[in-house]
N, C-alpha and C positions, 0 to 999 in steps of 0.2 A: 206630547206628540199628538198628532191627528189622526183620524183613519185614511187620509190619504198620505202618511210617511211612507217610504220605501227605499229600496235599497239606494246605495250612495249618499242620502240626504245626511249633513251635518247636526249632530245634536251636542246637547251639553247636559251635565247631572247636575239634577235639584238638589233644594236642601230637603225632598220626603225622600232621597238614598236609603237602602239601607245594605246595599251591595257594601262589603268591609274596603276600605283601600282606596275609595274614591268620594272625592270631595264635591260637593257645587262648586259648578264651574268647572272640571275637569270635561275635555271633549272628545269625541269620536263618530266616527261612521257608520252609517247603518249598514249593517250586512246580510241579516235575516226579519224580518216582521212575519208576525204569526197569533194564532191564538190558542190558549190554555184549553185543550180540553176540558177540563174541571167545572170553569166558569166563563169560559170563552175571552176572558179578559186577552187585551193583547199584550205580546212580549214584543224586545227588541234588541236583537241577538248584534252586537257592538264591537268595533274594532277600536279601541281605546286610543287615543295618541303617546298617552302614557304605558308603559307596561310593556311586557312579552310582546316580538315582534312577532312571534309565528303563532299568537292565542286563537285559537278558534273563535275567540267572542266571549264576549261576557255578557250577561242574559239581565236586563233592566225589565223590569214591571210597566207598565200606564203607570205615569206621573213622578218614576223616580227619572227619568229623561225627559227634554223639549227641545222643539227645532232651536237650532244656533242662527239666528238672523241677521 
């Protein structure tokens, strides 16, 4: 993803995942972008197409996600 992802934009998981449950290639929505306190890295808080439909998000790293074009 870029530092201009945001909310709405389409992405899809890499094969650097290490979120359990989810494959490269599995897609979803952005719902939150942010950054780590700790190391300022950014997060990206995901609304999965697979999985619970009322999840709050599931939380990917820089580089376990990239836009789906």
């Amino acid at each position: 993803m870029s530092a201009t992802s945001k909310v709405g934009d389409r992405a899809r998981v890499t094969d650097l995942n290490e979120m359990q449950g989810y494959r490269p290639g599995d897609k979803g929505t952005v719902l939150r972008v942010g950054k780590l306190v700790t190391t300022g890295s950014p997060y990206y808080a995901m609304a999965m197409d697979k999985g619970e439909p009322y999840s709050p998000g599931v939380i990917f790293a820089e580089g376990e996600v990239e836009a789906d074009v």
